[in-house]
KELUM-510090 format. One record per atom (N, C-alpha, C, O): x, y, z; residue in three letters. Coordinates in steps of 0.1 Angstrom, whole numbers, plus 5000, padded with zeros to 4 digits. Example, Ala and Ser with C-alpha at 12.3 -4.5 7.8 and 13.67 -1.06 7.14 Angstrom:
residues 2
513249435078ALA/512349555078ALA/513249675078ALA/514249675085ALA/512849785071SER/513749895071SER/512950005079SER/513450115080SER/
This chain:
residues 94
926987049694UNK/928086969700UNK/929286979691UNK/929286989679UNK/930486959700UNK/931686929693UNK/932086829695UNK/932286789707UNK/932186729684UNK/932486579684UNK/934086529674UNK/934286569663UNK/934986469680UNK/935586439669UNK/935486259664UNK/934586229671UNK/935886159658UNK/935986049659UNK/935485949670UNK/934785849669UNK/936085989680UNK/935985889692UNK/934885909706UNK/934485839716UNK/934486089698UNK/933186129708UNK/933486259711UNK/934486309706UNK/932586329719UNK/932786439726UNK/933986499730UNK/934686439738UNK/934286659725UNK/935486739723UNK/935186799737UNK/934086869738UNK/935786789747UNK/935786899757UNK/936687009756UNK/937886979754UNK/936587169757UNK/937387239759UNK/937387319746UNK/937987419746UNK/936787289734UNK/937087319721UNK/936087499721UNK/934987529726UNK/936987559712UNK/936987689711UNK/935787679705UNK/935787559700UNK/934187769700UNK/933187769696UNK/933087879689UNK/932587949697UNK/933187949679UNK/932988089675UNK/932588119662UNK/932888079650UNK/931388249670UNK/930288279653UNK/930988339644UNK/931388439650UNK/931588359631UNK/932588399626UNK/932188539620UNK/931088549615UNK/932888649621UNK/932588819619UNK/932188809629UNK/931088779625UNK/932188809642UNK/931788859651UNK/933088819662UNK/934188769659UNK/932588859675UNK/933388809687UNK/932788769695UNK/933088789707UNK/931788709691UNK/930888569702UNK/931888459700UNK/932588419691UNK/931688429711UNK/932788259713UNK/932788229724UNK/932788319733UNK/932688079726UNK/932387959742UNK/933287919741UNK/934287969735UNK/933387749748UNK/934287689752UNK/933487559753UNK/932887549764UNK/933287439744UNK/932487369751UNK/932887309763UNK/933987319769UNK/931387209769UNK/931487159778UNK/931987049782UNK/932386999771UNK/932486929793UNK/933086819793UNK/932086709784UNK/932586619779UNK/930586719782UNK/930186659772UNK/929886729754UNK/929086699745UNK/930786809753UNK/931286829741UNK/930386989738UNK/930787069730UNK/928986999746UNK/928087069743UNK/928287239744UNK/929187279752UNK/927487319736UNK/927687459736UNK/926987499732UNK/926387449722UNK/926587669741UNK/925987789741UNK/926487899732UNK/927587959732UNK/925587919725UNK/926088099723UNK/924688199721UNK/923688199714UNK/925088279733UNK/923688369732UNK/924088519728UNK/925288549726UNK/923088599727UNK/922888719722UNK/923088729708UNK/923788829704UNK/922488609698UNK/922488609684UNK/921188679678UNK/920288699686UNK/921188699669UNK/920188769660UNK/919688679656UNK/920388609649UNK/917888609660UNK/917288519653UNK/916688549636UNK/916188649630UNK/917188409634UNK/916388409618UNK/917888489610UNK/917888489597UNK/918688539615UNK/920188559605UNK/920788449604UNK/921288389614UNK/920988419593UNK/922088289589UNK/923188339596UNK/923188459599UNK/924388269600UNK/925288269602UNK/926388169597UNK/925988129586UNK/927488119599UNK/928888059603UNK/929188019622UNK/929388109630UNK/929087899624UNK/929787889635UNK/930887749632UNK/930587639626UNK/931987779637UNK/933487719641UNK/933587699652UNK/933187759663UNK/934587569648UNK/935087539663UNK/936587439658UNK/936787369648UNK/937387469670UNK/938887459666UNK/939087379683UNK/938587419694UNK/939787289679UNK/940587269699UNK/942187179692UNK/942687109683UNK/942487239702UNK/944387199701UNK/944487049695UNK/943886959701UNK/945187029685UNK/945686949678UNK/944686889665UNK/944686779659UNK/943886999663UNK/942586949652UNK/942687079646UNK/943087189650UNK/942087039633UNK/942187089617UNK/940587189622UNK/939687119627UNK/940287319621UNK/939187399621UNK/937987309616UNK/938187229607UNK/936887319622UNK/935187249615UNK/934887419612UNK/935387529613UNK/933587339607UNK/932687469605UNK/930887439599UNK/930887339591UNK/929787499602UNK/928787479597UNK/928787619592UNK/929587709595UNK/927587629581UNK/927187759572UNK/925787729574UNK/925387619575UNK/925187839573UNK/923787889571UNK/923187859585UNK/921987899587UNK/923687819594UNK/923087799606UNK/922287929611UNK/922788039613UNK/920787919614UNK/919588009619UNK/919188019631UNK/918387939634UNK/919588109642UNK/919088089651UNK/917788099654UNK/916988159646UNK/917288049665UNK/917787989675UNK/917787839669UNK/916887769665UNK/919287799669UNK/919087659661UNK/919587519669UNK/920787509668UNK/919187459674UNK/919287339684UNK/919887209677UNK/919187159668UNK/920887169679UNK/921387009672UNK/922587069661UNK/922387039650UNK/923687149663UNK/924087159653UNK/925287069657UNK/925287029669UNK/926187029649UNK/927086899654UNK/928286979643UNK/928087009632UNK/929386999648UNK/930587009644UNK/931986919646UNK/932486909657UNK/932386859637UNK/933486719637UNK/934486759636UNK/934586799625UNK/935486769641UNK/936886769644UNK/937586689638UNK/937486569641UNK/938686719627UNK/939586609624UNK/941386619633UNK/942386689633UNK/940986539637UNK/942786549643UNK/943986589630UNK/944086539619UNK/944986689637UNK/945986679625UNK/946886589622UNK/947386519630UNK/947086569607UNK/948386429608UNK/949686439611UNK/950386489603UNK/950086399618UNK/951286399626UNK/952186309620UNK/953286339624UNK/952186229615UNK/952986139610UNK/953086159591UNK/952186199583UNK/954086139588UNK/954386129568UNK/954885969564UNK/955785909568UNK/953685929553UNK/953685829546UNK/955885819547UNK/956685909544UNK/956085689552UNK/957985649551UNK/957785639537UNK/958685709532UNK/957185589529UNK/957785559516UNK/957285699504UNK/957585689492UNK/956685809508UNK/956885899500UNK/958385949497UNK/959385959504UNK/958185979484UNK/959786049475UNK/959086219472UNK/957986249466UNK/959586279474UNK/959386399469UNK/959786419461UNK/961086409462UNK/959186489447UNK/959486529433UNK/959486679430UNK/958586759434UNK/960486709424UNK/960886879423UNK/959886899415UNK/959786839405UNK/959286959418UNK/958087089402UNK/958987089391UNK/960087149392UNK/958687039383UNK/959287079367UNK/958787069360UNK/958186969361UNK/958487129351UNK/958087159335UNK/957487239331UNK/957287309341UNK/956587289317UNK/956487399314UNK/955487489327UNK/955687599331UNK/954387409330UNK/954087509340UNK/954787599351UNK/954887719353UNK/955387469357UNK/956087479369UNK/956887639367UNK/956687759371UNK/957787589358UNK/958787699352UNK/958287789351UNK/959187869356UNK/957087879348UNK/956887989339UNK/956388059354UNK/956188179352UNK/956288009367UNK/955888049381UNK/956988159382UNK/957188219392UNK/
């Protein structure tokens, strides 16, 4: 499943990474990916419009229950941040 905060991601991109398997989940967040190699570890991601990339590692197929979380991007900047120039010896020697 692709879940972010508030529940199930519909529509979110699914993909085993080095390869070009990739879904689309379902309106309950849920997703397929077939013709994997059982018992190889992999990488699966998932990305949907206006969210920061998830990802699991070591995932084995055939593996049932994997849950990937979505963080929305921040759209908004702290009003009271000041931005400070880089200076000093490190900075400089860049």
């Amino acid at each position: 499943m692709v879940v972010d905060g508030e529940g199930p991601v519909a529509g979110a991109r699914v993909r085993i990474q080095a390869t070009a398997k990739a879904t689309l989940t379902g309106p309950d967040g849920s997703f397929v990916v077939s013709g994997l190699v059982e018992g190889s570890p992999l990488t699966v991601s998932a990305w949907a419009d206006g969210y920061y990339c998830a990802k699991a590692e070591g995932i084995v197929p055939p593996a049932e229950a994997v849950t990937l979380t979505l963080r929305l991007y921040q759209t908004t900047d702290n009003p009271q941040y000041e931005w400070i120039a880089p200076v000093g010896e490190i900075c400089e020697t860049w």
